[in-house]
Structure formats: structure tokens, C-alpha cells
PDBQT receptor file of N, H, CA, C and O in Angstrom, charges set to zero:
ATOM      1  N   UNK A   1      96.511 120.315  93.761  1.00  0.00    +0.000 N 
ATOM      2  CA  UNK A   1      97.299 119.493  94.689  1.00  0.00    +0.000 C 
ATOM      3  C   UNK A   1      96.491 119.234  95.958  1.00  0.00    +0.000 C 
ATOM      4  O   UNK A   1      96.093 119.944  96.881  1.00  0.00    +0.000 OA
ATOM      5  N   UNK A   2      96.425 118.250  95.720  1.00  0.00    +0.000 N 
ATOM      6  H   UNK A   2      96.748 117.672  94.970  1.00  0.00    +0.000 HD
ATOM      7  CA  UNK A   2      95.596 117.852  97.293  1.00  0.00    +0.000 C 
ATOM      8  C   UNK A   2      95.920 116.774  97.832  1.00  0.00    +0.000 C 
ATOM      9  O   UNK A   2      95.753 115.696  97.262  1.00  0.00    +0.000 OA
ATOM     10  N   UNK A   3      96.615 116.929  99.423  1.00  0.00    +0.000 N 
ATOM     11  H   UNK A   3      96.751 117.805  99.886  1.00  0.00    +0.000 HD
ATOM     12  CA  UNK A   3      97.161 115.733  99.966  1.00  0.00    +0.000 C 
ATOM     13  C   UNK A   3      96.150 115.407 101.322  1.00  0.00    +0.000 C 
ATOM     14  O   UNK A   3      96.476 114.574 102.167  1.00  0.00    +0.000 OA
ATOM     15  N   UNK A   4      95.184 116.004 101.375  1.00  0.00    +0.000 N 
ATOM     16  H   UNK A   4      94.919 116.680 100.688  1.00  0.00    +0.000 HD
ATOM     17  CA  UNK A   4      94.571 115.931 102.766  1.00  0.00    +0.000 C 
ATOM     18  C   UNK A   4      93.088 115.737 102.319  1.00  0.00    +0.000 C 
ATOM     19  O   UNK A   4      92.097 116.084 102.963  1.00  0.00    +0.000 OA
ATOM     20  N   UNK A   5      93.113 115.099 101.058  1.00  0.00    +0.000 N 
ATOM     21  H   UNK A   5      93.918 114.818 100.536  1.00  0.00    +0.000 HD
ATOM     22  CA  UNK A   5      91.875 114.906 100.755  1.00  0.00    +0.000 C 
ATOM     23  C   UNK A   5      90.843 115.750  99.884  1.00  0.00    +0.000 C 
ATOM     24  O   UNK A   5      91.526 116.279  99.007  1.00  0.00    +0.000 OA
ATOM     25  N   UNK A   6      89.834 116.030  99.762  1.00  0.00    +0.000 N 
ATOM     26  H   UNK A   6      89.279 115.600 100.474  1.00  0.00    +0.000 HD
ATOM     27  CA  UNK A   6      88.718 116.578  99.569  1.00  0.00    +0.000 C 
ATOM     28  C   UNK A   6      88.477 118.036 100.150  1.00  0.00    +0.000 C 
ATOM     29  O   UNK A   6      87.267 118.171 100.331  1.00  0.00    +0.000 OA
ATOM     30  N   UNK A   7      89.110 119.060 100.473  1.00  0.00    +0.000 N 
ATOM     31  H   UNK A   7      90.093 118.950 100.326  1.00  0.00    +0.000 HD
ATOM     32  CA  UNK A   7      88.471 120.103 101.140  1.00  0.00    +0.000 C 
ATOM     33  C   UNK A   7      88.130 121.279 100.221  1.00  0.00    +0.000 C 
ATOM     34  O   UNK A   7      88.489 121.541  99.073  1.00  0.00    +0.000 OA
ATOM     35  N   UNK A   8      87.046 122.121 101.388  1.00  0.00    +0.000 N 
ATOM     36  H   UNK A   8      86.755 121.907 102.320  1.00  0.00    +0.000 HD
ATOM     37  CA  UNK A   8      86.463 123.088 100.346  1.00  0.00    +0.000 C 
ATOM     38  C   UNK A   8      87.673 124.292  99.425  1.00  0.00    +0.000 C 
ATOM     39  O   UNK A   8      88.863 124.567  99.577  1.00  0.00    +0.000 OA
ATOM     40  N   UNK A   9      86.329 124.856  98.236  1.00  0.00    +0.000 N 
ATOM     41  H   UNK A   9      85.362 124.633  98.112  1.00  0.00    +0.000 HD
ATOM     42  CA  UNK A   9      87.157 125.975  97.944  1.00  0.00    +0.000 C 
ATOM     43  C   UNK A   9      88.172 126.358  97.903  1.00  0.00    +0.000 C 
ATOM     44  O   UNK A   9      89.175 126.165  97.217  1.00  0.00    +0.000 OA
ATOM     45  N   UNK A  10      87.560 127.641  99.633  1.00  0.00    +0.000 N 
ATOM     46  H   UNK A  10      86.744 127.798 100.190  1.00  0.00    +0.000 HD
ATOM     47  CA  UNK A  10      88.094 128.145 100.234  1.00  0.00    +0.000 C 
ATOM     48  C   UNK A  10      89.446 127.901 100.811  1.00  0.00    +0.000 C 
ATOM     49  O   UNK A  10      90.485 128.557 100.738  1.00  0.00    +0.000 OA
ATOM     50  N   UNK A  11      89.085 126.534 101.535  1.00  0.00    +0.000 N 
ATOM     51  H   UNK A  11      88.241 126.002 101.594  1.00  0.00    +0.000 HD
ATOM     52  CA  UNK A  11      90.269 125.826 102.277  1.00  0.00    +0.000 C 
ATOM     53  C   UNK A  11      91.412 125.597 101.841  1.00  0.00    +0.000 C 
ATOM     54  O   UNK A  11      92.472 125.565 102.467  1.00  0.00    +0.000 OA
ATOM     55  N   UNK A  12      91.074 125.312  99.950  1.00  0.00    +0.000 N 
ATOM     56  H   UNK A  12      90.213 125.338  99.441  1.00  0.00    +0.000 HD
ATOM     57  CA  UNK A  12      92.228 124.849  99.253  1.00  0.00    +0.000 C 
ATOM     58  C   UNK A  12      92.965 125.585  98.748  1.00  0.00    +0.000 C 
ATOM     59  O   UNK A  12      94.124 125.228  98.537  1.00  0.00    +0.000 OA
ATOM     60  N   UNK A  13      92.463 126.990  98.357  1.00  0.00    +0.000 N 
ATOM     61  H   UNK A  13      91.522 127.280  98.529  1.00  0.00    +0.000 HD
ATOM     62  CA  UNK A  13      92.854 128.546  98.139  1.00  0.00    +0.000 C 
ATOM     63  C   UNK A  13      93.713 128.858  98.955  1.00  0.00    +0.000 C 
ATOM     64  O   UNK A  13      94.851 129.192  98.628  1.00  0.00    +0.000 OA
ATOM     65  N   UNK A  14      93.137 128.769 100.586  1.00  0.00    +0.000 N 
ATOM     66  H   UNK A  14      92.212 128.497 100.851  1.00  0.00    +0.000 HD
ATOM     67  CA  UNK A  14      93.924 129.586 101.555  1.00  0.00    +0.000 C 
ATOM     68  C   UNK A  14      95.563 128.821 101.763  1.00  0.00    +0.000 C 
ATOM     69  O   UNK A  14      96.679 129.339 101.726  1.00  0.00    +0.000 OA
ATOM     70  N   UNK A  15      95.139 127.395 101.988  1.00  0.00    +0.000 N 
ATOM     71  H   UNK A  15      94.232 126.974 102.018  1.00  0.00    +0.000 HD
ATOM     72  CA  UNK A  15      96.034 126.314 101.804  1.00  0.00    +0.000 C 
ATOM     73  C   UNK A  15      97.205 126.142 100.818  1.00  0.00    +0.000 C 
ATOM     74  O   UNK A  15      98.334 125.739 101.097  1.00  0.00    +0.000 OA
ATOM     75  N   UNK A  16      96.706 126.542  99.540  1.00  0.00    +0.000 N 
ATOM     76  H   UNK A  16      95.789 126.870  99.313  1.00  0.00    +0.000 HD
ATOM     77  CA  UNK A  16      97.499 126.504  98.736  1.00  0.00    +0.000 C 
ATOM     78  C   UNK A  16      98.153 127.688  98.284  1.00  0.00    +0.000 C 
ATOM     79  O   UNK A  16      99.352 127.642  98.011  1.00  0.00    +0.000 OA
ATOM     80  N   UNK A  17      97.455 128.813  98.169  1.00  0.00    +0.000 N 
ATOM     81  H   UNK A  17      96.481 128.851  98.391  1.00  0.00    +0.000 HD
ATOM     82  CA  UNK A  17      98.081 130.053  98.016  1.00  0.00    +0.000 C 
ATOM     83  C   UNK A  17      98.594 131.152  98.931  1.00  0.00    +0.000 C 
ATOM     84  O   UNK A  17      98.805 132.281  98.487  1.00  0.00    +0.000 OA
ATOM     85  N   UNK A  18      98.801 130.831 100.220  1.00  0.00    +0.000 N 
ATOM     86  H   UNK A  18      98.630 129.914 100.580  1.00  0.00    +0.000 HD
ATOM     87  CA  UNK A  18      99.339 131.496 101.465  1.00  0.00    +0.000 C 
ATOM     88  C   UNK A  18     100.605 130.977 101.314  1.00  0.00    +0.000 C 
ATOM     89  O   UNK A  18     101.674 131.584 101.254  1.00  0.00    +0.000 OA
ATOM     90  N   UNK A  19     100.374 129.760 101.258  1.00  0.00    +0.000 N 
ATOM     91  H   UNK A  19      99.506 129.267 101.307  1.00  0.00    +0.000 HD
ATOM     92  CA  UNK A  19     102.171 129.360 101.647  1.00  0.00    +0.000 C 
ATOM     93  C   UNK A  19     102.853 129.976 100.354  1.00  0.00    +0.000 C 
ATOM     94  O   UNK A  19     103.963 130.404 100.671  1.00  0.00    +0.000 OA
ATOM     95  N   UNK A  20     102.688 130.096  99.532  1.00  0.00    +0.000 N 
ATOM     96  H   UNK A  20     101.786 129.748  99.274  1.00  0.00    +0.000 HD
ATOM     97  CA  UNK A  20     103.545 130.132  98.085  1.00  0.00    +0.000 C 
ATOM     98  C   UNK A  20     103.670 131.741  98.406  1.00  0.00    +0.000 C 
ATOM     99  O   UNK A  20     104.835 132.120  98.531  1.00  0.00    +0.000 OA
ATOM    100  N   UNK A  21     102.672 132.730  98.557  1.00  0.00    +0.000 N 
ATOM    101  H   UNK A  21     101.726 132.422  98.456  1.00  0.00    +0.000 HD
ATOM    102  CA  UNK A  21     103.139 133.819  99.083  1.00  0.00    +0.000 C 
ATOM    103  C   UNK A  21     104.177 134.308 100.280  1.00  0.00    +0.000 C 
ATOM    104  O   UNK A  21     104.885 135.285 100.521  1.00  0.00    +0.000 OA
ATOM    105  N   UNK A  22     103.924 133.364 100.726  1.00  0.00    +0.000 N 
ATOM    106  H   UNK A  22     103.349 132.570 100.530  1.00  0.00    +0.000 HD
ATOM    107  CA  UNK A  22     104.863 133.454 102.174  1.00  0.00    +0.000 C 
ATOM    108  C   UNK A  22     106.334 133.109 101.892  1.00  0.00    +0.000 C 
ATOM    109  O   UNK A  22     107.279 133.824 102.226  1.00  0.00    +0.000 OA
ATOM    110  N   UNK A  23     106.447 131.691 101.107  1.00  0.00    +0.000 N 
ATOM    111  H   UNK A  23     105.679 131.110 100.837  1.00  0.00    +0.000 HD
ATOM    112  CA  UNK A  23     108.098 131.771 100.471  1.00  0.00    +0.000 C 
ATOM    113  C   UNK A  23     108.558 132.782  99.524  1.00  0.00    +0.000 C 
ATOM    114  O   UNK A  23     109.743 133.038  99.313  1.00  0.00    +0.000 OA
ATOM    115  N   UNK A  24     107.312 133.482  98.828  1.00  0.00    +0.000 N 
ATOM    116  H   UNK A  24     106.349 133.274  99.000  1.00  0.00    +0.000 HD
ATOM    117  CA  UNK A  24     107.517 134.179  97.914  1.00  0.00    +0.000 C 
ATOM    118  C   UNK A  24     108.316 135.394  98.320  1.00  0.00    +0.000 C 
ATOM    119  O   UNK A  24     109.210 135.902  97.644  1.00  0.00    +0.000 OA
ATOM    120  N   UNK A  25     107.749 135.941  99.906  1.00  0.00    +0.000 N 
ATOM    121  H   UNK A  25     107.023 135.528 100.456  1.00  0.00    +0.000 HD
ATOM    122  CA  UNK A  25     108.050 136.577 100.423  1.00  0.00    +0.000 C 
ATOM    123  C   UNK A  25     109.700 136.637 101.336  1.00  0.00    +0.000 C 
ATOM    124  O   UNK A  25     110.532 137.534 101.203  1.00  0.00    +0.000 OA
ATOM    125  N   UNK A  26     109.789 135.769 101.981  1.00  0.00    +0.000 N 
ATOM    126  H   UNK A  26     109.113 135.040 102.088  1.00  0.00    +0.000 HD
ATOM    127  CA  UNK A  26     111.417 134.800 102.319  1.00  0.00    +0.000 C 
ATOM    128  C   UNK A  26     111.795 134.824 101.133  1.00  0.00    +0.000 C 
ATOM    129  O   UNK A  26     112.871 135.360 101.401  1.00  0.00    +0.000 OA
ATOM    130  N   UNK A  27     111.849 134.667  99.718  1.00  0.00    +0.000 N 
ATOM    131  H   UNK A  27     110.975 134.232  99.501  1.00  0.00    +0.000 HD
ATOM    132  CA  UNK A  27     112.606 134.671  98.949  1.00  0.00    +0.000 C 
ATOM    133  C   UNK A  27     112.820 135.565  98.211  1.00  0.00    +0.000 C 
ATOM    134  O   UNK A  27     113.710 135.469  97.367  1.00  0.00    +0.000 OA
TER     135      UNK A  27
């Protein structure tokens, strides 16, 4: 899933798998 374009790796890891932990967590 990428809405901001092109970014690295990393970026897209932290980006994408922080938040899902974080609701994971709220939920």
C-alpha cells in the first residue's frame, strides 16, 4: 500500500506496520 509514493524499505515498514500495531493495541 502506498499512498505517498515511492518510499524506502524502511519507511514503508515503519509506516505500515506501527500503525496496525498500535490499533492492534486500542483494540
Amino acid at each position: 500500500m502506498s499512498f505517498a509514493g515511492e518510499k524506502t524499505t524502511t519507511e514503508t515498514i515503519v509506516v505500515g506496520v506501527a500503525p496496525q500495531k498500535t490499533y492492534a493495541s486500542f483494540l
